[in-house]
C-alpha angles and dihedrals in degrees: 000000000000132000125195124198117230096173095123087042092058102040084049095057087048092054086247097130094157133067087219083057095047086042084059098045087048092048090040103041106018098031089231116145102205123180106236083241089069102036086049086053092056092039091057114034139013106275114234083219142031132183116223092229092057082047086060101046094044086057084048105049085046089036082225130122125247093267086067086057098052154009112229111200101188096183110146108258112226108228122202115255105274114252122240118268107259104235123235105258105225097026097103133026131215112310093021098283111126124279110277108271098033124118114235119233121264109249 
C-alpha cells in the first residue's frame, strides 16, 4: 500500500503558500494551536503518523475533505518468499536431543 502526502497541494489550491499561514487557518477556524516546527514538518514531508484530530483540523482549516490531504493506492505489494529460518549450530545434537554439556530445561 502506498500513501502519498498533498498537504502543500492543497494548501496551494486554497492560496495558503506558507506554513505561518496554514498555523493561523488551523488556530482561527480548527481551534488547533500547532508549533511552526510542526506545521513546517507537515508542510514539508509525509508524516509517518497522523492523528486523527490534526486530520480534522487540517480539513477544517482548508475547509477540504481527507481525500484532498492524500492519495491511498491499496494494490496489493508482492513480498519475496520468505526464506527459511537458519538454524543455531550447537542447539541441538544428533537425533534432536540438546548439544553434550548442555543442561536440559526444566518442563
Amino acid at each position: 500500500m502506498q500513501i502519498r502526502w498533498k498537504l502543500r497541494i492543497a494548501a496551494a489550491q486554497r492560496e495558503v503558500w506558507t506554513g505561518s499561514q496554514l498555523r493561523r487557518l488551523l488556530a482561527e477556524r480548527a481551534g488547533l494551536e500547532m508549533s511552526s516546527a510542526s506545521v513546517s514538518a507537515l508542510f514539508t514531508r509525509q508524516p509517518s503518523q497522523l492523528k486523527l484530530s490534526t486530520l480534522a483540523a487540517l480539513c477544517t482549516a482548508l475547509q477540504c475533505t481527507p481525500d484532498d490531504l492524500f492519495d491511498l493506492d491499496t494494490a496489493p505489494v508482492e513480498r519475496p518468499a520468505a526464506a527459511p529460518a537458519p538454524v543455531r549450530a550447537g542447539a541441538a545434537g544428533p537425533g534432536g536431543r540438546p548439544a553434550r554439556g548442555r543442561p536440559m530445561p526444566p518442563l
